[in-house]
N, C-alpha and C positions, 0 to 999 in steps of 0.2 A: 496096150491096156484098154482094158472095158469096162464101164465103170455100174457097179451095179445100182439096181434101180432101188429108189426109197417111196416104196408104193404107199402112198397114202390111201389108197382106197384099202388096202387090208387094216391096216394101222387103226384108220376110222371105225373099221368093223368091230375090232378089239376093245377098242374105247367106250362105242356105246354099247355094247355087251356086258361091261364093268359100269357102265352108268347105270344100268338098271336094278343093281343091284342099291345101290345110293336112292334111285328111285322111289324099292318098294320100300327104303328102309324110312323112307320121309311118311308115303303111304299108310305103313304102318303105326305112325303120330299121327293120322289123319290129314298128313298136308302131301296136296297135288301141286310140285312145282310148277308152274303158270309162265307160257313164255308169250307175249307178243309181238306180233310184226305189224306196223304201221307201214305201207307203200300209198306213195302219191303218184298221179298221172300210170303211164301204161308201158312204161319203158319194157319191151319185150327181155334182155337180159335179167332186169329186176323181179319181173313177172315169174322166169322160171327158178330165178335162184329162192325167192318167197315161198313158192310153191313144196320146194325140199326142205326149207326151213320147217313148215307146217305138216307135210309127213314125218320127217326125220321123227320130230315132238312126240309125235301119235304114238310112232313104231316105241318109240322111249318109255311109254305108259306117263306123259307130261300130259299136264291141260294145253293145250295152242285156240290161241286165237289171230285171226287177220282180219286184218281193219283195212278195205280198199277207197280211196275218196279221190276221188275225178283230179284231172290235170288242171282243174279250175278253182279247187282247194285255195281259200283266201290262208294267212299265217294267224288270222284268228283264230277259226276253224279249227285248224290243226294242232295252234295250243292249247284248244279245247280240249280236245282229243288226247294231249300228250300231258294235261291233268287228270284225267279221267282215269288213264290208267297209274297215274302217279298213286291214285288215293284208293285204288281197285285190290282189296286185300289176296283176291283168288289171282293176282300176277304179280310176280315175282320179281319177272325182271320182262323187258320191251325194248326195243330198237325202232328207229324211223329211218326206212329204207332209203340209202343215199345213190346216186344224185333226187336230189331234190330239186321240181320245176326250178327255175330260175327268177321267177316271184316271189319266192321263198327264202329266204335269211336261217341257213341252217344252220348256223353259229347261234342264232336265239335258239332258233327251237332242240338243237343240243343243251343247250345250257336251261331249258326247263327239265328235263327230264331229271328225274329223283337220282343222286349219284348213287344210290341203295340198289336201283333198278338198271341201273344203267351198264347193262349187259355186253353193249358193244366196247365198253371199256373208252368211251371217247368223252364225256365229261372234263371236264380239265382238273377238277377234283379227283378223278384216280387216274387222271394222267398225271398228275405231280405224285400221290400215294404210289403208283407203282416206279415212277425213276426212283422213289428212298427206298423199295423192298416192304412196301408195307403189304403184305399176305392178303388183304380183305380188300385190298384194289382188284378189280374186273380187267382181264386182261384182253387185250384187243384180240378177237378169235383169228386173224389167220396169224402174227407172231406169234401166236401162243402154240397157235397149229406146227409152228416148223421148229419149236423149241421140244415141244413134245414129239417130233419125228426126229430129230437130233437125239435125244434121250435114249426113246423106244427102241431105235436103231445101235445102242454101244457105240453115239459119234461121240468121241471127246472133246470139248470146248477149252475143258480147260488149259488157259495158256495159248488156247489156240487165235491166230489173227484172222479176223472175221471181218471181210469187206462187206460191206452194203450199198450198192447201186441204186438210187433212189432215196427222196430225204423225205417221203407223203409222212402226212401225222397218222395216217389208219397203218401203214406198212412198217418202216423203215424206221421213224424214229422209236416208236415202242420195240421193236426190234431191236435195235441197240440195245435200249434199259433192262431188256431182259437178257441179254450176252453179256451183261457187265455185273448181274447179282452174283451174290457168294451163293453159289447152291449150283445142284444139277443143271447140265444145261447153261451153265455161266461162268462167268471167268475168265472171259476174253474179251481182248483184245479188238477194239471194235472202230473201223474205218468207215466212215458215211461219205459217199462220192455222187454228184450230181451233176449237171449240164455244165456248172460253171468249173469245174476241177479240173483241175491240171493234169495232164497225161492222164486221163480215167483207165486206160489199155496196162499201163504202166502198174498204176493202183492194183487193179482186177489182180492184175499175176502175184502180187504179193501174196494174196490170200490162202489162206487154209482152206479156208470157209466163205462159200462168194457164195451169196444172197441177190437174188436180181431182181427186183421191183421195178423199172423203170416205164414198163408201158409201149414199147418198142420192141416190134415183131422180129426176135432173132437176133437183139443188138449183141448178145454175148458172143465172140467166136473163140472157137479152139486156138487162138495164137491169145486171149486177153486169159485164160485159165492157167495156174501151175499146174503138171504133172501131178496128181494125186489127191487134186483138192476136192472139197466138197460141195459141189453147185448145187443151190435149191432155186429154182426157179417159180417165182410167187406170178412170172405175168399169164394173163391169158387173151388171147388178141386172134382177130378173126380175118385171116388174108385169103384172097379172091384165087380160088382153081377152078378154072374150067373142063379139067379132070374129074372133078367131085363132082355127086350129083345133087347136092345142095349147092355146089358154085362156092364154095369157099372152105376153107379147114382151121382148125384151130391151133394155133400155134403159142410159146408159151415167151418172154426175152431172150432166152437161149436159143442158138442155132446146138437142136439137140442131136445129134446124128457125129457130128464135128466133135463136139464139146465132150459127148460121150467114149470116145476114143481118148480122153484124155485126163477126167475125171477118175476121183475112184469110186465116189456116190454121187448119185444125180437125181431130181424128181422130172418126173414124164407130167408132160402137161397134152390131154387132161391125165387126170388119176393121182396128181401127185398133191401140191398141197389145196387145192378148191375143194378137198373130199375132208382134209383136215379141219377144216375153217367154219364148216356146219356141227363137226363132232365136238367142237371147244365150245363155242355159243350153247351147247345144251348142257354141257359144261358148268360153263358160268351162268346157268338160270337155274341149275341145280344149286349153284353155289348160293346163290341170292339167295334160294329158300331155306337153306340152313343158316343163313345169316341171319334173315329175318326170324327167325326161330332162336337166336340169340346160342346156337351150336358150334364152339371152337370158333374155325375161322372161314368155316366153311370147307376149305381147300378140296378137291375131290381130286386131283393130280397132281 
């Protein structure tokens, strides 16, 4: 068996091709959906992923703004900042690019941000609205990214048993809440497995549906998948070759080569969901602007 590939770089393409149409149709009421990114310090991964955030927007016909403040950023400072846009009518919705220095208490300056705006879906106000199915909760862009490549691809959930490796609040547990609503994309059966679990090898092979967040270069192998299941692989992780001529390659929790011989769908990392995760975030700052606009429920997928 070979298992074919759930290319999120075309997927994405689709997406915001059908966002623009949402776009001009706000355009046309006079409202330019408004997204921001707030980055602190100069984390090289953060720098490039902000950088696509802020094209992405452009190429969308969005307003984008980026707010950059030195790695010296006091948590005043920044809640400054993260009222400014609170109360800024031409934004929509905003994010402050995590990790955050270590100075920094990101648990406050999450919980300033307007849950109206709050795009990254990490508020704890629509992180409770989205475990009940409330529609006008912001869903966190990369689960929402692999719910929508589940979908888009005719994978069926329903009934299906969906393991999750990893228990982060950005990945895995919004991942659950969304395999367990009644709706597209839901109705499974939903297994969360961590450092502390018992046989996780064990676990893994149950699944229908194995999800891997863990953070660990390769952890998955072809003996922890069943025959036919469906691997999405959410990590992305950076290991040293001296073959390469940057000196290192990208690699994603799956040992994908192995894994692939044995799945019947799989995502390539890159390509697979890190391309999903930017097409949801404009997404959900389209969403905000219909909301604010007091439009249905917003939903645009």
């Amino acid at each position: 068996m070979t298992a074919r590939l759930l290319d999120g770089t075309a997927l994405a393409n689709v997406i915001r091709a059908d966002l623009k149409t949402d776009v001009e149709a706000l355009l046309a009421r006079g409202v330019k959906p408004g997204l921001a990114v707030v980055i602190v310090g100069e984390d090289p991964a953060s720098q490039v992923y902000v950088a696509s955030k802020g094209k992405a927007c452009i190429e969308a016909g969005m307003h984008s703004e980026t707010i950059r403040l030195p790695a010296a950023t006091t948590e005043a400072e920044l809640l400054a900042v993260v009222d400014r846009l609170n109360a800024d009518p031409a934004i929509h919705g905003f994010l402050v690019q995590l990790p955050l220095p270590k100075h920094l208490n990101a648990d406050r300056v999450l919980l300033r941000i307007s849950p109206a705006k709050d795009v990254d879906g990490f508020h704890p106000m629509n992180v409770g609205r989205l475990s009940v199915g409330d529609r006008q909760a912001f869903r966190p862009a990369t689960p929402y990214g692999v719910q929508q490549m589940l979908i888009r691809s005719g994978i069926e959930t329903k009934g299906a048993h969906a393991v999750i490796i990893g228990r982060s609040n950005i990945v895995s547990k919004p991942m659950a809440s969304l395999l367990v609503q009644d709706g597209p994309g839901g109705n499974a059966t939903v297994t969360i497995c961590h450092s502390r679990s018992r046989d996780l090898p064990g676990l893994a092979r149950m699944a229908d549906l194995l999800i891997v967040a863990i953070g660990k270069p390769e952890f998955v192998t072809a003996e922890m998948v069943k025959p036919g299941a469906v691997v999405i692989d959410v990590g992305i992780n950076r290991v040293a070759d001296p073959t390469s001529a940057k000196g290192y390659r990208i690699v994603g929790d799956v040992a994908f080569e192995p894994v692939a011989q044995v799945a019947s769908w799989i995502t390539p990392v890159p390509g697979g969901v890190g391309k999903m995760t930017i097409a949801m975030l404009l997404l959900n700052a389209v969403q905000a602007a219909k909301q604010a606009g007091g439009w249905a429920d917003g939903q645009v997928a």
